[in-house]
N, C-alpha and C positions, 0 to 999 in steps of 0.2 A: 702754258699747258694747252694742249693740244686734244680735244674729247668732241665728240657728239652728244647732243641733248634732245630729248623732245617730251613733251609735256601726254604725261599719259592722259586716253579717254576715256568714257565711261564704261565699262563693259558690266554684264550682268554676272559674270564667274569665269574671267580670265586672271581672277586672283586665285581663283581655283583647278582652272582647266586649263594648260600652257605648254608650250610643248618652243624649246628655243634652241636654236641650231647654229653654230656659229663654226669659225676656224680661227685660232689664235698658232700666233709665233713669238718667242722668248727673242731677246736681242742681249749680244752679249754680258753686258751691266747686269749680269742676276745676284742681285740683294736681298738677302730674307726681308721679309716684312711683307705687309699686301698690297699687291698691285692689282687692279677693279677693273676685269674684264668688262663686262656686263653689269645690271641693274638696275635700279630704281632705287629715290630714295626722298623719303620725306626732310630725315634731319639724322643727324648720326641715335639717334635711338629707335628708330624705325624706316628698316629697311629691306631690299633683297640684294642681294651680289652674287653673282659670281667671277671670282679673283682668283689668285696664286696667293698662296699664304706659307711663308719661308719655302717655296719653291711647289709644295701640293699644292692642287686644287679644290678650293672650298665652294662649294655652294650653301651660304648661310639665308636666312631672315630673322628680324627682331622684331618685338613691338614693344614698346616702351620700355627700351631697353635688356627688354629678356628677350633671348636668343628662345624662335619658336624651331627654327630647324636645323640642322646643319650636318652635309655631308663634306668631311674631309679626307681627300684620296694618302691612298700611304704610298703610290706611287709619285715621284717626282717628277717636275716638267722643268729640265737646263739644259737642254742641246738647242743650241742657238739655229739650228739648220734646220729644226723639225716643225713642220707645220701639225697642227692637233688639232682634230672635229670634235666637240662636244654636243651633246645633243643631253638638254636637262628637260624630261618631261614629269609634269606634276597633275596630279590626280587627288586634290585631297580632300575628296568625298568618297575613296574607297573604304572598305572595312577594314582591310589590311593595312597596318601602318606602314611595313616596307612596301608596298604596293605606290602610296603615295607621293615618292620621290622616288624617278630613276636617274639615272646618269651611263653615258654610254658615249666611251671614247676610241675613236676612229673604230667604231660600227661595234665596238664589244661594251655589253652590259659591265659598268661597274661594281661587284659585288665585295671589296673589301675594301674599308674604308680604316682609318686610324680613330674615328668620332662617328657616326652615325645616329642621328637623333631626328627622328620623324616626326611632321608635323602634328597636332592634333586632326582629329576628322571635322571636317569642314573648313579648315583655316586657309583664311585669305592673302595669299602673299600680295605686295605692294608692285608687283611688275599689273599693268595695264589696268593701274587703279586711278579713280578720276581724280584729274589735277596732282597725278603727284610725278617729277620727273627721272627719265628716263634716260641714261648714260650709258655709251660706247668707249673704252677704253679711259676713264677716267680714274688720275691717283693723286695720291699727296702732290708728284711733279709730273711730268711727262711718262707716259707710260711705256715700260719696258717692251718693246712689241709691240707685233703689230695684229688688228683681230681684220677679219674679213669675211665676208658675204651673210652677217649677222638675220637671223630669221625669226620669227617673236610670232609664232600663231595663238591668237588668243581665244579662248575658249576651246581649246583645242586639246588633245593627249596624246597627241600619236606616238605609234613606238620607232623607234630607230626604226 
């Protein structure tokens, strides 16, 4: 297995303010099941991801085991030749619950999703939480694809 790790730091509300920018490519072996772009994660009951789930793209989080958010696209990602920019920014001290999780792929806001469940207001996701780590392209084996120029501003919201 082949992944990037690094051990998150403390921040004051980059579990809440995060803005992540990355570019992933499918390689031909496309398997349902989830393959783990991105993330953070303490232990499989509290985590953040964002992965390929039977070929959509989920952006989930848990904490003790209850899934606190999860945006899954109804569009699919299996062309082996397509590079994809995702840019997932979170806010989740807005009032607005759809406010608090965007997603915006290769520069368009995604607004349908097949699952869409908002976090609560205030809720701390696990990307840039002290001590807990941080993974680039990690899965059950070798990850399907390749991701590239991975960007993580913490405390941050910006929009696409």
């Amino acid at each position: 297995m082949s992944y990037l790790t690094r051990t998150g730091v403390s921040s004051s509300n980059g579990g809440q303010h995060n803005t992540v920018s990355l570019w992933f490519k499918r390689n031909n072996n496309l398997e349902n099941g989830a393959d783990y772009i991105f993330g953070a994660e303490v232990d499989g009951s509290n985590y953040t991801w964002l992965r390929t789930e039977n070929q959509k793209l989920e952006y989930i989080s848990a904490t003790g085991g209850t899934v606190k958010f999860k945006l899954l696209t109804t569009a699919v990602f299996r062309d082996p030749s397509a590079w994809y920019h995702v840019v997932l920014r979170s806010s989740t001290t807005s009032g607005t619950s759809s406010n608090r999780l965007r997603m915006y792929i290769n520069g368009s806001q995604v607004t349908e999703f097949d699952t869409a469940t908002y976090p609560d207001q205030n809720y701390f996701s696990y990307l840039c939480d002290n001590n807990t780590n941080m993974y680039v392209g990690r899965s059950s084996g070798p990850f399907a694809g390749l991701v590239a120029d991975v960007n993580l501003l913490d405390g941050e919201d910006q929009a696409a």
